[in-house]
Each structure stands twice: as C-alpha cells, then as structure tokens.
N, C-alpha and C positions, 0 to 999 in steps of 0.2 A: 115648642120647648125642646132644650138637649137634651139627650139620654147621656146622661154621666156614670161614666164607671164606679165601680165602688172603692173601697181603700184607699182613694187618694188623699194626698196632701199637702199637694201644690199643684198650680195651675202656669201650665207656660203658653202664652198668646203668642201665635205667629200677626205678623201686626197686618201687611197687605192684604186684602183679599178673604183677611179672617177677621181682625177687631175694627179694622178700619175699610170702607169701601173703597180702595182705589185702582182698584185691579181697572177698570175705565179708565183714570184718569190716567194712570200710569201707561197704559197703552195707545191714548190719546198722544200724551206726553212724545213717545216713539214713535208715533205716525209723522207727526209734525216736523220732527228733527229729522225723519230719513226722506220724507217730503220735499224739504228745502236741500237735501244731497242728489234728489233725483230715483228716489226707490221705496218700494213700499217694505212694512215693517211686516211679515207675515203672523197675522191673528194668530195659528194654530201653533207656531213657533215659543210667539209669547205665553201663552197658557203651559205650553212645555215644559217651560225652563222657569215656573214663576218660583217662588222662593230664592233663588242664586241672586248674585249681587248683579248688579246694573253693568256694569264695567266689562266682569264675565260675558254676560249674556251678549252684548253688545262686541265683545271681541269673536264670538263664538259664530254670530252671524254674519259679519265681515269673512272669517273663512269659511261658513257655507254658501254662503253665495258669490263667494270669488271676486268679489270686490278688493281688487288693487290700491287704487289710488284713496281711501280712506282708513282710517286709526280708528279701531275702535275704543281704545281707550277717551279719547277728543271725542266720539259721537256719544258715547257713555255720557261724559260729563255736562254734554250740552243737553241731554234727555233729562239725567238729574235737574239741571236749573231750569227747563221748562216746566218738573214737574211742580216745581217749590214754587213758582209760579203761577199755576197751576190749585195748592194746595189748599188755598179758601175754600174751592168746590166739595171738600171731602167731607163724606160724614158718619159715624160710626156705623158698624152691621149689628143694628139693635138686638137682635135674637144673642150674638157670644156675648156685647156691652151688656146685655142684664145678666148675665152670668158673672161674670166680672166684678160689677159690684155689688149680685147679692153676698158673694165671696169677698170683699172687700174689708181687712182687720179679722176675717177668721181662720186664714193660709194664707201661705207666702205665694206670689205671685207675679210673675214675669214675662219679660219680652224678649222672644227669639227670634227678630230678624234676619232678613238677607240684604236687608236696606241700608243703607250708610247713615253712622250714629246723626248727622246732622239734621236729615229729612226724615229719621225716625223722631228725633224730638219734635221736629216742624208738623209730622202728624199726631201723635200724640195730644199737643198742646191741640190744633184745629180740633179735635175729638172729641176735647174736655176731660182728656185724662195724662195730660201735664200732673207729673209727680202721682202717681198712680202707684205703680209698680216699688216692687222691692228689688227688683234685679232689671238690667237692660241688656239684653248682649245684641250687638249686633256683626254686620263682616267685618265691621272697622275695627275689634276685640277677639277674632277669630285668623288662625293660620286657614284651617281649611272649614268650607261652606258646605250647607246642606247641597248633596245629599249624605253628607259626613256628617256626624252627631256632635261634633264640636261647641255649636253653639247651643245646642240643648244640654248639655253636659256642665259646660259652663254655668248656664242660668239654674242650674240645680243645685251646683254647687256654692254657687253665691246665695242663693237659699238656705243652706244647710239641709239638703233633702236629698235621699236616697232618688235617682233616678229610676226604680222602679216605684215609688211612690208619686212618679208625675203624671200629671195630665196632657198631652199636649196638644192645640186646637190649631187647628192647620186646613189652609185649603190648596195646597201643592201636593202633588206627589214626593217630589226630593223631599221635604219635610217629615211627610207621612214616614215616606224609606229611612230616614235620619232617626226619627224617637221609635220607629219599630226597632232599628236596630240594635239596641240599648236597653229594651223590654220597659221601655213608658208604654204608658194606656197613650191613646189617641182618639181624638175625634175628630172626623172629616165636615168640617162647616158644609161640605157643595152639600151634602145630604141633607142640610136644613135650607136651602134657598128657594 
C-alpha cells in the first residue's frame, strides 16, 4: 500500500512506468526499431531519460552515440507506432490503479505525461481508464518537458489547485526533479515494486 502525504488535494499520475506498465513494452518498442537500423537501444540509457518525450530521447541518442547517417526524429516516430502496436500488451500498475480510483469523484486528478497526447489516450483506454481523469497534459501541450515543471504546473492548473496542494506519482527521476521543484509532495512508485 502507498504512503500518501497529507494535505493534499489532487493527485497527478505520471502515466508510464507509473499508472500504466509500459516501461517494457516501451523499451521493447526501441530495441526493435534500432534493431532493424543495426544498433542496440542501451537499457541504462532508457531508464535515464524515462519521463522526456520519445522524440527527445531518441534525438538525444543519435548524438550520443554518433550516429550520422540516421534522424532521430524518423527513429522517434517509428518507436511511437511500434509501440501502439504494441499497446494491447499493456496493463495497469495495480498498487497507483487502486489509489486512483479509490480517489475517483473525491479530488481532482490528472495526467502528466512525457508521452505524445495520441499514445497517451491509446493507453489510458487499454488500462480502463479512458475518461478517467479531470486534466491530461501531455509534451504535445507543453513548450518545455520534465525535467521542467511545465507539465505539472499545467495539470494543476487545469484543476484549479494550488501546486503545493498536489500529489505527484512518478517513477522517473526528471519527474520527481520537475514536482520537487514547484514544492508538490511526491511519491516515487520504484519504492513500491
């Protein structure tokens, strides 16, 4: 069970990783795509940089690894539609899902992704929490990405709630750094797995 801070009143769900299991599938996703280019996707890389949009991260590793001859933007978007593809496998991380809806109609509550608004709704719905939420932000609503507080900021605000009054459930670091910095409570899901 979570240990929930006190005084809150609202809860913001990071969706990969944290309400939803895809942190596998997502890195399944990137194996396959940099696979069929001739290179592996480095596990410890992915873990690094999890919460940042797909796009990011995938330009990010085209220049650490010096690879010339490929766009990370094009390897980006072919990870995205392997993952959607992909997305039947996925299934909620039961331990945040009951928190979720035993809070469900008693506070406002939202989605802070790094994910693109598309494949956020595509999991969402596989989850069973299509139209769930009061708020959705994702990088497709946001200038700058965790580990900027943009999107948490946002999703408080479309709450109508004092960003010291949130909660926010995250299992990235950029995340964590993003609602620290803004004085949200926080809770790190890896400590319940």
């Amino acid at each position: 069970m979570i240990d929930l801070p006190s005084n809150f009143k609202a809860f913001i769900f990071d969706l990969d990783g944290t309400l939803a299991d895809t942190m596998p599938i997502h890195y399944k996703a990137c194996q396959l795509v940099c696979e069929r280019k001739g290179f592996n996707f480095p596990e410890d890389y992915f873990y690094k940089e999890a919460g940042k949009p797909t796009l990011e991260v995938f330009r990010n590793l085209i220049r650490k690894l010096e690879i010339k001859n490929l766009d990370g933007n094009e390897l980006g978007q072919e990870k995205e539609q392997m993952f959607i593809d992909l997305i039947p496998l996925v299934k909620p991380l039961d331990f945040v899902a009951k928190v979720a809806k035993r809070y469900k109609d008693k506070i406002p509550m939202a989605i802070g992704s790094g994910g693109q608004r598309n494949t956020v709704k595509l999991t969402l719905k596989a989850i069973g929490f299509d139209g769930f939420f009061d708020s959705i932000v994702t990088c497709d609503d946001v200038e700058f990405h965790k580990p900027h507080p943009e999107t948490f900021l946002k999703a408080a605000s479309e709450m109508v709630v004092e960003p010291h009054d949130c909660v926010v459930f995250e299992d990235g670091d950029p995340g964590l750094e993003a609602a620290k910095s803004v004085c949200m409570m926080t809770v790190d899901v890896r400590e319940y797995l």
